[in-house]
C-alpha positions as CSV (number, residue, x, y, z in Angstrom):
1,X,-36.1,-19.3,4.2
2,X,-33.3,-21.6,2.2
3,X,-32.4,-24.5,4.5
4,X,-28.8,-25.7,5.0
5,X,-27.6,-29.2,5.4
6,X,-26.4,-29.9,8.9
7,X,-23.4,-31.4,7.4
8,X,-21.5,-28.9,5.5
9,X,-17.2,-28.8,5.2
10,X,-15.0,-26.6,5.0
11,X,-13.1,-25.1,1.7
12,X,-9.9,-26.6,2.2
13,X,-8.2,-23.4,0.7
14,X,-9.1,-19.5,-0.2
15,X,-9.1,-20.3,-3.8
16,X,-11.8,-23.2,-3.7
17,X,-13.9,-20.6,-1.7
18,X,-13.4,-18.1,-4.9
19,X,-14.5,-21.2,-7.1
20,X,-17.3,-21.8,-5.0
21,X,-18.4,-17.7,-5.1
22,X,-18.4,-18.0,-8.9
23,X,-20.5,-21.2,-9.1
24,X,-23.2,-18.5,-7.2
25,X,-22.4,-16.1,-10.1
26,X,-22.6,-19.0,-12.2
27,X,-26.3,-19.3,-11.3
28,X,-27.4,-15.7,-11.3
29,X,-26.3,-15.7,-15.0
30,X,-28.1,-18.8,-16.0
31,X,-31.3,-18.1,-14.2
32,X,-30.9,-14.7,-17.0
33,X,-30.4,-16.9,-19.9
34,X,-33.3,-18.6,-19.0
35,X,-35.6,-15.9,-18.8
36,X,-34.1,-14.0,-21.7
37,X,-34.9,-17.1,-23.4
38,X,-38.5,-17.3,-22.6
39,X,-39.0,-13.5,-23.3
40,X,-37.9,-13.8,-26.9
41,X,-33.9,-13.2,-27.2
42,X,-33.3,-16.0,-30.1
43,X,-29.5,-17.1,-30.1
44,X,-29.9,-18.3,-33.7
45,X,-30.4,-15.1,-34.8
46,X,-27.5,-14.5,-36.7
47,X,-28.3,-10.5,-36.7
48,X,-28.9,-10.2,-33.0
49,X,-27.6,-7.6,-31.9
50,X,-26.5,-6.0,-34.9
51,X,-30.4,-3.8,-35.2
52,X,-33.4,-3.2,-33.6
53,X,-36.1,-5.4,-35.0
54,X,-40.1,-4.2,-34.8
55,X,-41.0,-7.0,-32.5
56,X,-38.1,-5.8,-29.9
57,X,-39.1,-2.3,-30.2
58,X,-43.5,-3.4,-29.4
59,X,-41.7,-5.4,-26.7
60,X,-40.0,-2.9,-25.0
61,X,-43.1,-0.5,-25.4
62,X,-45.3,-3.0,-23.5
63,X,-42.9,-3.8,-20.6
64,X,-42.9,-0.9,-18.7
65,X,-40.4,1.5,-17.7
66,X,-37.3,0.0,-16.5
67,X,-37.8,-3.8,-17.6
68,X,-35.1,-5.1,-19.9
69,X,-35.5,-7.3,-23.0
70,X,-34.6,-10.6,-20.5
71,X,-36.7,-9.2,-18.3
72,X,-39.7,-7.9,-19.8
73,X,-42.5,-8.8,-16.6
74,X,-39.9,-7.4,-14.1
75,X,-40.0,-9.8,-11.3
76,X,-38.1,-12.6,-13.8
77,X,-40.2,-15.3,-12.7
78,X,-40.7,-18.4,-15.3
79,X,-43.9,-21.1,-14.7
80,X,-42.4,-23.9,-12.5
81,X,-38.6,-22.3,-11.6
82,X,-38.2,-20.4,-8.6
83,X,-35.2,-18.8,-9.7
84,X,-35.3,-16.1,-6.2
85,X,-35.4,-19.5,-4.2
86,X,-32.7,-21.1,-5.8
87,X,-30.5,-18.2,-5.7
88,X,-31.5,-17.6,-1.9
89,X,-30.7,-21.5,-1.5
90,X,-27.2,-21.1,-3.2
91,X,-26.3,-18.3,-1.1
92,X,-26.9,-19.8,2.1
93,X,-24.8,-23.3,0.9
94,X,-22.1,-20.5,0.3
95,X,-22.1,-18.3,2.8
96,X,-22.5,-21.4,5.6
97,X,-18.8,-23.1,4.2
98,X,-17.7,-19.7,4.3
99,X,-18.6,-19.8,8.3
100,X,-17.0,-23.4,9.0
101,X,-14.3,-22.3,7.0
102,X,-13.4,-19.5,8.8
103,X,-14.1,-21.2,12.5
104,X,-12.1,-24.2,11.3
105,X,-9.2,-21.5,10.4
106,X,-8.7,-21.7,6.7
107,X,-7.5,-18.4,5.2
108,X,-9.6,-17.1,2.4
109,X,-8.1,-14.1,0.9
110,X,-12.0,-13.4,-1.0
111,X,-13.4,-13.3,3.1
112,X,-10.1,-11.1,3.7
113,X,-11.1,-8.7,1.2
114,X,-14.9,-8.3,1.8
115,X,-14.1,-7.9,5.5
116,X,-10.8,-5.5,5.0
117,X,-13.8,-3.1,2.9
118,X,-16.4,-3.9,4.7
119,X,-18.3,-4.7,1.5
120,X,-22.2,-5.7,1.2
121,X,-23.3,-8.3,-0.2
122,X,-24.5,-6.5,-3.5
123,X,-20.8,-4.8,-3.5
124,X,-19.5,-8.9,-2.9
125,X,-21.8,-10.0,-5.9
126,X,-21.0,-6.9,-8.1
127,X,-17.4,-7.7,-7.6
128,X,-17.8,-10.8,-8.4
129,X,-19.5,-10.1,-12.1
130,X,-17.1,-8.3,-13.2
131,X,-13.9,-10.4,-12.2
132,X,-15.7,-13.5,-13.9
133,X,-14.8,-12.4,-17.5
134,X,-11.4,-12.0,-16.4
135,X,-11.0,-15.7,-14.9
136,X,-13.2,-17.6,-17.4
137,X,-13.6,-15.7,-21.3
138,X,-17.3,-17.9,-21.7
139,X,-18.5,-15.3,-19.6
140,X,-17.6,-12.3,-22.5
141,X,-20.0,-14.3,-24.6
142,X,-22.8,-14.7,-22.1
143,X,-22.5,-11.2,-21.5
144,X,-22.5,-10.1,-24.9
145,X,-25.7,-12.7,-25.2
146,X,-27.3,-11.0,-22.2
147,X,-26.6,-7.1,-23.7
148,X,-28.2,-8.4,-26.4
149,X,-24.8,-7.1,-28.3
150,X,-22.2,-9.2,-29.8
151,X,-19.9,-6.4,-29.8
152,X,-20.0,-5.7,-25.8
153,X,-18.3,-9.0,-24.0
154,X,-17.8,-7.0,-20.7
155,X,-20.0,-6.2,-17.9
156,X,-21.4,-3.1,-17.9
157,X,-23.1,-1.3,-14.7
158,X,-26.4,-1.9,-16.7
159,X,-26.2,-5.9,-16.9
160,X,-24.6,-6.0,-13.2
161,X,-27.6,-4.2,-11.8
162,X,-30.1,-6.2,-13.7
163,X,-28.1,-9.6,-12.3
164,X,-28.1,-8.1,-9.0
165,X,-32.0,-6.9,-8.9
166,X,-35.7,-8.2,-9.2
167,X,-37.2,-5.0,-9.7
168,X,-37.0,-1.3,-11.4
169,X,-36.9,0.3,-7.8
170,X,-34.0,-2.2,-6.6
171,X,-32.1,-0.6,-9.7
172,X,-32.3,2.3,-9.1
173,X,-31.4,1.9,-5.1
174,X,-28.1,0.3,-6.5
175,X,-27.0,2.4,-8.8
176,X,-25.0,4.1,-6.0
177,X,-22.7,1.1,-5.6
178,X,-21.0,2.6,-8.8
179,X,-21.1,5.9,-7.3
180,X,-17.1,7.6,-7.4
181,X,-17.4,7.8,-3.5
182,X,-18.9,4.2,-3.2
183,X,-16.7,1.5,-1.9
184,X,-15.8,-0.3,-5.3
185,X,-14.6,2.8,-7.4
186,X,-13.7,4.8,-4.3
187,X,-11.4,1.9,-2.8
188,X,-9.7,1.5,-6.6
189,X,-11.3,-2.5,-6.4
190,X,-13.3,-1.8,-9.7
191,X,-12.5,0.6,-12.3
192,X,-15.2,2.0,-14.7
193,X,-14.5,3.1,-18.3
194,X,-16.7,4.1,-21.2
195,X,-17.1,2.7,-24.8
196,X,-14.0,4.5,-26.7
197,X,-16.3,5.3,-30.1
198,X,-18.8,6.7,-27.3
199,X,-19.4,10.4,-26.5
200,X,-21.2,11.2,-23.4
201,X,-21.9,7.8,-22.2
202,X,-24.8,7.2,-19.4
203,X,-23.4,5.8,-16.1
204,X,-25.7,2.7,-17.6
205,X,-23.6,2.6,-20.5
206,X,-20.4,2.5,-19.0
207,X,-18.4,-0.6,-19.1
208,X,-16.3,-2.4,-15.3
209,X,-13.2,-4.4,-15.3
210,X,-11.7,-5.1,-11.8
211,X,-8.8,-3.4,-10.8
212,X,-5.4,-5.7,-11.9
213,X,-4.0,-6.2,-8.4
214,X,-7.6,-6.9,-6.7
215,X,-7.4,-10.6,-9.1
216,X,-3.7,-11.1,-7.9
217,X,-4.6,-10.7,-4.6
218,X,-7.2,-13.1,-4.8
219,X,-5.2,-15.6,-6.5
220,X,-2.9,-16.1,-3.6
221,X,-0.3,-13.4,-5.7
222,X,0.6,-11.6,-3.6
223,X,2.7,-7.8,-4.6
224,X,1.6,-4.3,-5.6
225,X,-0.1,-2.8,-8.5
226,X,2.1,-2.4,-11.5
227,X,1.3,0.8,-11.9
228,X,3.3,2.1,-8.1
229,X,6.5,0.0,-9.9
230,X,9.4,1.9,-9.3
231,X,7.6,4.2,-6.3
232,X,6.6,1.3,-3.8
233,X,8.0,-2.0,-2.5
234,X,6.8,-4.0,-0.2
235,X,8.7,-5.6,2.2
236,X,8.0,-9.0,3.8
237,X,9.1,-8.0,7.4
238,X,9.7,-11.8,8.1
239,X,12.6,-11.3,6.4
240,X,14.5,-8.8,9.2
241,X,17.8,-9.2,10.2
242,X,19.7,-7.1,13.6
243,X,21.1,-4.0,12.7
244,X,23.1,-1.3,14.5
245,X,20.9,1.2,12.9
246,X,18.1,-0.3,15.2
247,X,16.9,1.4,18.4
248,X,15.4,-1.7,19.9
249,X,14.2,0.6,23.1
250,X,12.6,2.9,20.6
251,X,10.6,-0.1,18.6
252,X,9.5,-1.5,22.0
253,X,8.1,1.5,23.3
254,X,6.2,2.3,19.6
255,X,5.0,-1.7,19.6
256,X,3.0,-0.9,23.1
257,X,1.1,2.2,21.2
258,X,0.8,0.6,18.3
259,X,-3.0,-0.5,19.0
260,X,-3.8,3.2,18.6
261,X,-2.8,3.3,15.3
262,X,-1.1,6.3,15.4
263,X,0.8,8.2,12.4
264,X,4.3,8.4,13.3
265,X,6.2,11.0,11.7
266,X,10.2,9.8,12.1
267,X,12.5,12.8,11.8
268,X,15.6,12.7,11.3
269,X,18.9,13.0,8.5
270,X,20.6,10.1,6.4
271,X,21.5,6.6,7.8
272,X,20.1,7.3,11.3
273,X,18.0,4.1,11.0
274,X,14.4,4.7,10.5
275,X,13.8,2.5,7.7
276,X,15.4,-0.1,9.9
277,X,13.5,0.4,12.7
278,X,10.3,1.1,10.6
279,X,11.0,-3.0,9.4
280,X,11.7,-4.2,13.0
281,X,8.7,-2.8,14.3
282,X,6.5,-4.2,11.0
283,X,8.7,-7.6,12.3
284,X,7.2,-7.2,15.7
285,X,4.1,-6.5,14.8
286,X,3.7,-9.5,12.3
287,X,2.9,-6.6,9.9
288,X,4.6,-6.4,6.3
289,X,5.9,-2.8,5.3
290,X,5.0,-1.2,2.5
291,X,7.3,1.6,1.7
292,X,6.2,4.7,-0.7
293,X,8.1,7.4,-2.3
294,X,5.5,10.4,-2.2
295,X,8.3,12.7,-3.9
296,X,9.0,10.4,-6.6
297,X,5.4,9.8,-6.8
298,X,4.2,13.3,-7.3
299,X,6.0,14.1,-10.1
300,X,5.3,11.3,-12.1
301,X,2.2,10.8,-14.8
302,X,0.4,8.7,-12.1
303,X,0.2,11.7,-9.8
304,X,-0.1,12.1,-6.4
305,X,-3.2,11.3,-5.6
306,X,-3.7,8.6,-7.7
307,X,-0.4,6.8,-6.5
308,X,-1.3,7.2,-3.3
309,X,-5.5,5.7,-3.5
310,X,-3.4,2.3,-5.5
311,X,-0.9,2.4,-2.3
312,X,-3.3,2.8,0.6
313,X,-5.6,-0.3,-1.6
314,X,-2.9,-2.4,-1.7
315,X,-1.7,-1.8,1.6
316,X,-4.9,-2.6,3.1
317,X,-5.4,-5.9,0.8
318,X,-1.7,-6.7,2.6
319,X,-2.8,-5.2,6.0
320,X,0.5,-3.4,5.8
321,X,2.3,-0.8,7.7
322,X,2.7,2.1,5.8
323,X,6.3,3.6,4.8
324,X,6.1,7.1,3.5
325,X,9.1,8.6,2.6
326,X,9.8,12.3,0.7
327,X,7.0,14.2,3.1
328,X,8.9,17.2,3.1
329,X,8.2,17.6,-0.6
330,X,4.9,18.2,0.5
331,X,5.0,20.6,3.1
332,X,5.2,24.1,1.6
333,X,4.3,27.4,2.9
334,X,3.9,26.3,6.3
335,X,1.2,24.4,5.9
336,X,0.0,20.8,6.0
337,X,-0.9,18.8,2.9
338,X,-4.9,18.4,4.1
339,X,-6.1,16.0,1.5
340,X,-3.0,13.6,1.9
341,X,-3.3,13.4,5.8
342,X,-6.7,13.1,5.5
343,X,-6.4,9.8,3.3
344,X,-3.9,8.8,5.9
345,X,-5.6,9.0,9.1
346,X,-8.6,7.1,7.4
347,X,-5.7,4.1,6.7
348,X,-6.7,1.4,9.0
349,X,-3.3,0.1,9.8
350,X,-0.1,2.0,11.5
351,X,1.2,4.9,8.8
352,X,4.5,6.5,8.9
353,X,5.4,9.5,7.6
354,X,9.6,10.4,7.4
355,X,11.6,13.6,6.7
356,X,14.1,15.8,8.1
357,X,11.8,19.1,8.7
358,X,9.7,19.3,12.2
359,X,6.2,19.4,11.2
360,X,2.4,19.6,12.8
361,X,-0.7,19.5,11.5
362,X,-2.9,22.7,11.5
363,X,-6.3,23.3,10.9
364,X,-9.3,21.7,10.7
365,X,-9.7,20.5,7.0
366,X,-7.6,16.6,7.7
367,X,-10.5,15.5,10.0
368,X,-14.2,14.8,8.6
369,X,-15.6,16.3,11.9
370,X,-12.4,18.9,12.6
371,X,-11.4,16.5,15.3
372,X,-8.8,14.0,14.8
373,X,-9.2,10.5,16.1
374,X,-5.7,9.5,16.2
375,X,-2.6,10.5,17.9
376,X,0.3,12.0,15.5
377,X,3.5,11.4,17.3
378,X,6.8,12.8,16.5
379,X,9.7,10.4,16.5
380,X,12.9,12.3,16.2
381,X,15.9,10.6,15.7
382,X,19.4,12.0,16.3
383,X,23.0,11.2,15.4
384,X,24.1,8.5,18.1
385,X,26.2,9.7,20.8
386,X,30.4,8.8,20.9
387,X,29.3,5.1,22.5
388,X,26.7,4.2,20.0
389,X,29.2,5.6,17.5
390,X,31.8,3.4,18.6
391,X,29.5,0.6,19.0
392,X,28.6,0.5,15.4
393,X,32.5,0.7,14.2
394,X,33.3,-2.0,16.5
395,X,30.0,-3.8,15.1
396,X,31.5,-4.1,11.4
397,X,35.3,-3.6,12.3
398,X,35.9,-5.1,15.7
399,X,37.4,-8.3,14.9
400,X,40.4,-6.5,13.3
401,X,43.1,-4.8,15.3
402,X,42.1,-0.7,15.0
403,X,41.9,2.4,17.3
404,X,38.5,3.2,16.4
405,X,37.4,5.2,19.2
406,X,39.6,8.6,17.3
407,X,37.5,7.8,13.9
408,X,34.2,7.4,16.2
409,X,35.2,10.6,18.1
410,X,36.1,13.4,15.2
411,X,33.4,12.6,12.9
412,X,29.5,12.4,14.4
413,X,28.2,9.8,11.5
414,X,25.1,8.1,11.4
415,X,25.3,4.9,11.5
416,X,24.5,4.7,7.9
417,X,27.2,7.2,7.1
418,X,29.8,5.1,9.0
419,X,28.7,2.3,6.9
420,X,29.5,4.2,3.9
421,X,33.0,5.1,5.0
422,X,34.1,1.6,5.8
423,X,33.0,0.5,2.5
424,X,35.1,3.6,0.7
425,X,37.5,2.9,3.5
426,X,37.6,-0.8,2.0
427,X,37.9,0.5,-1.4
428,X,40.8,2.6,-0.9
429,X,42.7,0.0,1.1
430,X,42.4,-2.2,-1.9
431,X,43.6,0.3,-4.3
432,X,46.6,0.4,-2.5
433,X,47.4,-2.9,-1.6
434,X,47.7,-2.4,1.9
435,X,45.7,-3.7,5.0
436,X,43.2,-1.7,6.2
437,X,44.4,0.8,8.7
438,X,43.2,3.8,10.2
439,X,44.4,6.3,8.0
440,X,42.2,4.7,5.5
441,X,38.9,5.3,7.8
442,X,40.2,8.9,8.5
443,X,40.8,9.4,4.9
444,X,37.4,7.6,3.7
445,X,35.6,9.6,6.7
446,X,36.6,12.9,5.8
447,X,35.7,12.6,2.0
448,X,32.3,11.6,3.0
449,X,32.2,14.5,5.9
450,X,33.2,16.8,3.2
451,X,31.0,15.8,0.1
452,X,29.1,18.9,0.5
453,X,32.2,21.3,1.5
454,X,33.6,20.4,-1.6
455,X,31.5,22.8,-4.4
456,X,32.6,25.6,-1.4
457,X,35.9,25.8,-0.6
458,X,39.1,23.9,-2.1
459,X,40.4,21.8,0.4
460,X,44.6,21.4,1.3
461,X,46.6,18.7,2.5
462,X,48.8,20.5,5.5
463,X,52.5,20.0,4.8
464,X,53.8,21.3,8.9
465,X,53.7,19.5,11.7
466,X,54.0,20.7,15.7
467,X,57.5,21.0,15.1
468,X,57.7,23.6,12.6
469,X,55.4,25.5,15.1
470,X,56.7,28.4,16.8
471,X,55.3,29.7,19.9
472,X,55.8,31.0,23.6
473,X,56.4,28.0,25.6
474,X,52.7,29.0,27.3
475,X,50.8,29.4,24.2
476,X,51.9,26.3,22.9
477,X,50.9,24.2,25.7
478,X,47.4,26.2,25.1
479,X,47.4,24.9,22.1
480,X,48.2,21.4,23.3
481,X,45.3,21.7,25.5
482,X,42.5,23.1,22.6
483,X,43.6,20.3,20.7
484,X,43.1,17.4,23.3
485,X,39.4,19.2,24.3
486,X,38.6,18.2,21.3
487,X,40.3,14.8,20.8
488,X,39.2,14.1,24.6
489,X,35.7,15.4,24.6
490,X,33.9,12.0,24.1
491,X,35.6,10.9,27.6
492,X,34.8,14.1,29.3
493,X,31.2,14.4,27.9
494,X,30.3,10.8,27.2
495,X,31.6,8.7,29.6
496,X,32.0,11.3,32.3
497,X,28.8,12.6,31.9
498,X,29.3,16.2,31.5
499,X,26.9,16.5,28.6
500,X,24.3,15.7,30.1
């Protein structure tokens, strides 16, 4: 058993804890030089690699099935190295700064990632292979060395399972860590590609590279796979400023479920604020947000599932909250999208899902076992009442001198739409080189109330006023009264409390 000194320190930062994982990989692939050495693989050879000599081909007859030609008596021992021992030893001087590290506090994004995947040690070490070519090229020639082919400088699944094993039956038990199912390909942290001139290549054969972001990530840079550009953002929640569109007694009631992990699926139209509140709780939670555009991403080349493995991998590399937006594209016929909540209820972190159409999940196909393990609650969010209203013109107008409660009462805006007026209000006002007044709000509101009216009917400016009205004295006064119902009913209903 490899004995560690009593007196080991702590990495002072995540990368010198990556440096110090690749000086392990360092060893593993000089303890194979050595024994490819000693079993006859001549660098001088200035054809190596290039054809199949007799001597190779008698060599690879008397080995034994599964030995390879650095390799050839299968346990890779050499007289007077214990090359086991001193990779056991090198492990344990690793993996005991890793420990002190961690107790002392230092962050180590390579620790965050094996713990976020829970991967093995052989998954740790695999990884680990094939990012080395990526951070030092000297590597594409050792590997080319050890594949006895100048021609093939990356790591295939071959050469990592002969680094990672001592025997034949070792190889074979980890073949299935490059299984499509198996943490590194299934989690999108290694991608596996074949040879281009080669047909019908054996899982041996085929060729690793570590997934783009997966080295980012570990280099401290932190963002989202290229590939999700112009689908995904993500959104240090650090960075949140008050809003009206906020519900603060809505994000304090999610924040004390939010160690259930539910999925929360916000309804509700434009502007009403779940974005906003989506960030404030991320804020609260000391989560950031990563927002997704499932819509977007399903008609795109990337497709929606494969959009969606890169998202949830980088999400969980971030330990972000997940932002889905564009669910309704999803949900057709009356049914659920299975596959896609399935992914989601698997995501270890909070996930949620927006649209305007109410929605539950049916059936049994989401959930592994047909029961599902977390709550799905709906969050519905409505246009704000007259009061809120008001308090969200006041919010952005207040300090000039407006009636604002007759804008706030004839049109029911989000506040996101009441945003949008005041800047068209704004933009009118400056047109015509007036002030703004409330004819400009009324004016900006109703074109943005109307947007939609507009390809269905032709709208009129009216040209009479009550005067040029003719009536019974009786039926005018009615018609006094219908109109103040209307201009009054955010006294009689809010603040008298009639609607309730």
């Amino acid at each position: 058993m490899a004995k560690v000194s009593t007196q080991v320190q702590p990495f002072q930062n995540s990368r010198e804890q990556l440096m110090a994982a690749l000086a392990y990989i360092d060893l593993c692939v000089k303890w194979a030089v050595a024994r490819a050495r000693a079993h006859g693989l001549n660098p001088e050879d200035e054809f190596r690699g290039l054809y199949i000599s007799d001597e190779q081909v008698d060599t690879l007859l008397n080995s034994g099935v599964g030995s390879t030609l650095w390799a050839a008596n299968g346990n890779g021992t050499l007289p007077g190295v214990d090359g086991p021992a001193m990779l056991q030893q090198a492990r344990a001087n690793w993996q005991a700064q890793t420990e002190v590290s961690r107790q002392a506090g230092i962050p180590m994004l390579l620790d965050q990632l094996v713990e976020t995947f829970c991967l093995t040690p052989a998954e740790t070490d695999a990884l680990l292979m094939v990012l080395a070519p990526e951070l030092d090229p000297r590597y594409e020639r050792l590997f080319a060395y050890l594949q006895d082919d100048v021609t093939r400088k990356r790591p295939s699944v071959d050469l990592v399972l002969n680094l990672l094993t001592g025997s034949f039956s070792e190889k074979l038990s980890l073949r299935e860590l490059f299984a499509p199912h198996g943490t590194l390909l299934g989690s999108q942290l290694v991608n596996i590609f074949a040879d281009s001139g080669a047909r019908e290549a054996t899982l041996l054969a085929h060729y690793l590279r570590p997934a783009g972001n997966v080295i980012a990530f570990l280099l401290g840079q932190h963002g989202l796979d290229e590939q999700l550009s112009g689908f995904a953002r993500l959104s240090d929640s650090r960075q949140f400023r008050p809003s009206p569109r906020v519900q603060y007694d809505l994000v304090e009631k999610l924040a004390s479920v939010a160690a259930e992990k539910p999925l929360l699926s916000f309804r509700g139209s434009y502007g009403v604020g779940r974005e906003e509140t989506a960030l404030c709780l991320a804020h609260q939670l000391g989560r950031p947000l990563l927002t997704l555009d499932l819509e977007a991403l399903g008609a795109s080349n990337l497709g929606l599932g494969g959009g969606l493995a890169l998202a949830l991998r980088d999400g969980r590399l971030h330990s972000a909250i997940l932002y889905l937006t564009g669910w309704d594209s999803l949900l057709k016929d009356d049914r659920s999208p299975e596959s896609t909540l399935r992914q989601l209820l698997a995501y270890p972190e909070l996930v949620i899902l927006t649209g305007e159409q109410d929605w539950q999940p049916a059936g049994r196909d989401y959930s592994t076992d047909g029961l599902r393990r977390r709550h799905i609650f709906q969050v519905h969010f409505d246009v704000p009442n007259f009061e809120n209203r008001l308090s969200v013109w006041e919010h952005y107008l207040g300090e000039r001198e407006l009636d604002l409660s007759q804008v706030a009462n004839h049109f029911r805006f989000s506040p996101g739409q009441i945003e949008d007026a005041i800047a068209t209000a704004q933009d009118l006002a400056r047109w015509e080189d007036e002030p703004l007044a409330e004819a400009h709000l009324f004016e900006a509101s109703r074109i943005h109330s109307n947007q939609k009216l507009a390809t269905l009917a032709t709208k009129i400016r009216p040209r009479y006023t009550w005067n040029d009205i003719i009536l019974p004295g009786d039926t005018f006064q009615q018609l006094h009264e219908m109109v103040n119902t209307v201009a009054r009913k955010h006294i009689v209903y809010g603040q008298w409390g009639f609607d309730a």
